[in-house]
C-alpha positions in Angstrom: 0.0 0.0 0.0 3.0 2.4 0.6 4.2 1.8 -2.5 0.9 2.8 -3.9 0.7 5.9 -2.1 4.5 6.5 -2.9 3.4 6.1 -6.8 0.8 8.3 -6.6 2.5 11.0 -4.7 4.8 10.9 -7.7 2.4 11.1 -9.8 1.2 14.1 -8.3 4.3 15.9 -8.2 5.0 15.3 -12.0 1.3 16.7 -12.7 2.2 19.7 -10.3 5.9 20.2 -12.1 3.8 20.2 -15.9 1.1 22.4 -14.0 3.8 24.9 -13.0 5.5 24.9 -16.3 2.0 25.4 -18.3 1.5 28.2 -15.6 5.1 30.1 -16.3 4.5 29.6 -20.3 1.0 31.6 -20.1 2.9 34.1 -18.0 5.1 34.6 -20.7 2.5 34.4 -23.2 0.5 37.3 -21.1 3.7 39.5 -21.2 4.1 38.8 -24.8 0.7 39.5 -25.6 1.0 43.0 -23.9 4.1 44.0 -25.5 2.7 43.0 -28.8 -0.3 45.1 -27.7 1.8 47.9 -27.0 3.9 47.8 -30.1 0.6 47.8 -32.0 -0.7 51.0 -30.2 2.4 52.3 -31.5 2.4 51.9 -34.9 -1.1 52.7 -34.8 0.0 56.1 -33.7 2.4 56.6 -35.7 0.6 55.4 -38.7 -1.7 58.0 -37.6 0.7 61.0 -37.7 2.4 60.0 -40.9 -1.7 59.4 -42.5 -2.7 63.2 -41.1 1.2 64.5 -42.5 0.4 62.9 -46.1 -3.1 64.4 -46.3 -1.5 68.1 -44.9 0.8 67.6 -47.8 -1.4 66.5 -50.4 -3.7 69.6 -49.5 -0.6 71.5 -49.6 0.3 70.6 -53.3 -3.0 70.6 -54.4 -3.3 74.1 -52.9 0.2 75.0 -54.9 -1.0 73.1 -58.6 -4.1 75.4 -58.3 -2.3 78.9 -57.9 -0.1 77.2 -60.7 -2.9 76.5 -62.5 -4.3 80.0 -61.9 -0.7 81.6 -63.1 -0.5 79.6 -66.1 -4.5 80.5 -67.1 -3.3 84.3 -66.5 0.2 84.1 -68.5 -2.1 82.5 -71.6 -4.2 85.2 -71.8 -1.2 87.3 -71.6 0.4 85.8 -74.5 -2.3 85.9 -76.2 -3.1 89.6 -75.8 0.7 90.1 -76.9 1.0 88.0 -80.3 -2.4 89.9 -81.1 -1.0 93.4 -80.5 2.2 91.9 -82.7 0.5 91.1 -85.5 -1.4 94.3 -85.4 1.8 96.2 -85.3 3.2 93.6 -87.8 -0.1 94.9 -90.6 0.5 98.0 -89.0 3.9 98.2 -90.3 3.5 96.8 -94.2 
């Protein structure tokens, strides 16, 4: 009967050792989780600022291709006005 009781005290003592280790590894699962958690927050962030500094920068360029847009519209019309005044002067001249 000791020998029983010896065997199952074993037993129990290699169930508690596994029980122990399963407990550590979802420790360090936990930690892992939380760093991986906290990595994500992260680069959610920054993914954030870099999202709101490409749309800043988009707005900005669109902003600058309309004033070009603008310029060019007014420089057209000025070129215009000028090669009709030169060919006026041109008949002007003959």
């Amino acid at each position: 009967m000791s020998d029983k009781l010896d065997l199952i005290l074993q037993k129990l003592t290699q169930m508690d050792s596994r029980i122990s280790a399963i407990e550590t590894g979802q420790r360090e699962l936990r930690e892992i989780m939380h760093n991986i958690r906290d990595r994500q927050d992260e680069t959610d962030a920054k993914l954030d600022a870099l999202t709101s500094e490409m749309h800043e920068r988009f707005d900005k360029t669109d902003r600058t291709l309309r004033f070009l847009e603008s310029d060019f519209d007014v420089m057209y019309k000025k070129v215009s006005e000028h090669e009709r005044e030169i060919s006026r002067l041109k008949r002007l001249g003959q």
